[in-house]
N, C-alpha and C positions, 0 to 999 in steps of 0.2 A: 691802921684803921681797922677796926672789929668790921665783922659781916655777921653778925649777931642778929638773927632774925629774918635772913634772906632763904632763897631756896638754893639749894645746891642743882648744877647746871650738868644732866650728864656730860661726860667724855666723847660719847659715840659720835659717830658722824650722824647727821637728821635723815640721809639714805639709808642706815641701818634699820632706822624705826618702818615700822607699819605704820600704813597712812589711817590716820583720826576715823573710827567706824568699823575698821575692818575686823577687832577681835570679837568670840564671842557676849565677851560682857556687854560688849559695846551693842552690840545688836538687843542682848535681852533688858538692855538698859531701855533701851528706844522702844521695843515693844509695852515694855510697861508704861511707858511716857503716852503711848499710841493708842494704849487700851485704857489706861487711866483718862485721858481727855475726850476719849470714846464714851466711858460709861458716866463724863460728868454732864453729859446729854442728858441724862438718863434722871429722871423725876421723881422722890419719893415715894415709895410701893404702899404707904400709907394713904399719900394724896392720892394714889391709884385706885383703892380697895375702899375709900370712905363711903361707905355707905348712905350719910347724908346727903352727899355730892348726888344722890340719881334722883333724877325723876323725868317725866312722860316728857316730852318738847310740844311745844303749844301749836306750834304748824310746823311746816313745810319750809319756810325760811331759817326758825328758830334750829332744827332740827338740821339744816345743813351749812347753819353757823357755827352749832356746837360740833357738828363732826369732822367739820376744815378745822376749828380751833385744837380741838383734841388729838386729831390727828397729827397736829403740830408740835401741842405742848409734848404729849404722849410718846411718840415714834420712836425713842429706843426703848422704851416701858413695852410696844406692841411688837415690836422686830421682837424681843425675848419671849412676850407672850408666843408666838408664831412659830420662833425656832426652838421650842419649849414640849408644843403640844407636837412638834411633828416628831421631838425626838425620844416623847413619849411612846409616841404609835409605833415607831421604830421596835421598841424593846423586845416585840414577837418575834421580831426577824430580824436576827443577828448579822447575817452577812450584809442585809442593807444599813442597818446599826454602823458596820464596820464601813461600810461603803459612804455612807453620810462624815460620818468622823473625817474620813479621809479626804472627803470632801472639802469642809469645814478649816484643816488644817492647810491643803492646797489655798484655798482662800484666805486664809490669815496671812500667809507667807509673800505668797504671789500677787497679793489686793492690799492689803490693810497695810501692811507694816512696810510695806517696802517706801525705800524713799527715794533711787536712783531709777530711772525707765528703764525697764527691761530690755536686756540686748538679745537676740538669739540670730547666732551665726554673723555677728559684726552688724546687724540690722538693727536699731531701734525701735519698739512694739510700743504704743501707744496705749494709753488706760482706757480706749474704751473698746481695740482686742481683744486688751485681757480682759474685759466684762465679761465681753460677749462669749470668748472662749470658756472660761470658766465655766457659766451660766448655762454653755449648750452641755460641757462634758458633766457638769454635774446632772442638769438634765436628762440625759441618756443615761449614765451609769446608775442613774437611782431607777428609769425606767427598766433598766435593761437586768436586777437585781429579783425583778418577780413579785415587787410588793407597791407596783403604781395606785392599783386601787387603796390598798393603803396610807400612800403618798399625799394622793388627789384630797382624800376626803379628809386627813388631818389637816390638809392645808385649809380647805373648805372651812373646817368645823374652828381654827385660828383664824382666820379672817374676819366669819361670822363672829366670834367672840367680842373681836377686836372691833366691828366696827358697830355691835350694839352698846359694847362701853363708852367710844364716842358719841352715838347720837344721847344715850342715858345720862350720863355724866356733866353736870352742869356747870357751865364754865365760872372760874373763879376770875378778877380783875386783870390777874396777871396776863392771864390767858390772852384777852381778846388782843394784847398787841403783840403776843407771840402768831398770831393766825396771819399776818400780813407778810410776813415773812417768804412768802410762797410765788405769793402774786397780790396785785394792788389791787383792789374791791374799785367796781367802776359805779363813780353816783349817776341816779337817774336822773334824766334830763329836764330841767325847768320848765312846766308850763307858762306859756307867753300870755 
């Protein structure tokens, strides 16, 4: 009987191999899988920048429907805006530069890409630890770097950016059932 067309089986014993994961292609396989499904969040920088898309919001309601909505459609469009401008500000000051990076990659490692819970010392650490862990040491070491004033106010001057684009930015069809997304919109109660 031919075997014309089949796979050849290795020899080894299935003890010998490494367990599915463990090499490194295997890991920078899944980071691209990680970071690819990450940036398909992420909204055309056209539909971002279109200039016909702005104008004034009519009230107060209009104006924080379009910024729930945007900030929904938007949110990795604005996390780049954000970690963009602050890593511009950075540029002055190199050692916080290096200290952000470093940061930045701790977080890819330790947050984004990993797929098995973190063990340290046979203990299991939960994902919102490692937030909060994260979130303080990056904290501190950017503080503790000499350029918080710098820090503060690039985040400041990203935020303001980011959330005059949403209230300016007029929602397209798509949008408004991207906004519920968050939380349900409560209707107002029937007059009897």
């Amino acid at each position: 009987m031919s075997k014309y067309g089949t796979i050849p089986i290795s020899s080894s014993s299935s003890s010998d191999a490494p367990p599915p994961g463990s090499s490194p292609l295997d890991f920078i396989s899944r980071a691209k899988a990680r970071g690819a499904s990450a940036l398909a969040t992420r909204q055309p920088w056209r539909e971002l920048a279109d200039p016909k898309a702005l104008a004034v919001p009519r009230g107060l309601g209009d104006a924080y429907l379009r910024a729930r909505a945007n900030l929904a459609h938007f949110s990795m469009n604005y996390a780049i805006v954000v970690l963009g401008v602050v890593f511009l500000s950075l540029i002055w000051h190199p050692f916080s530069l290096i200290v952000f990076l470093a940061c930045m990659v701790a977080w890819v490692f330790l947050y984004f890409l990993r797929d098995v819970p973190l063990a340290l010392f046979g203990h299991t650490i939960g994902d919102g630890v490692v937030l909060a862990v994260l979130s303080a040491l990056t904290l501190i070491l950017l503080l503790l770097t000499g350029a918080t004033g710098n820090i503060l106010t690039s985040l400041l001057v990203g935020l303001v950016l980011v959330l005059l684009h949403a209230l300016l930015h007029r929602l397209a069809d798509s949008i408004d059932e991207e906004a519920g997304r968050w939380y349900t919109p409560v209707t107002p109660p029937q007059p009897y």
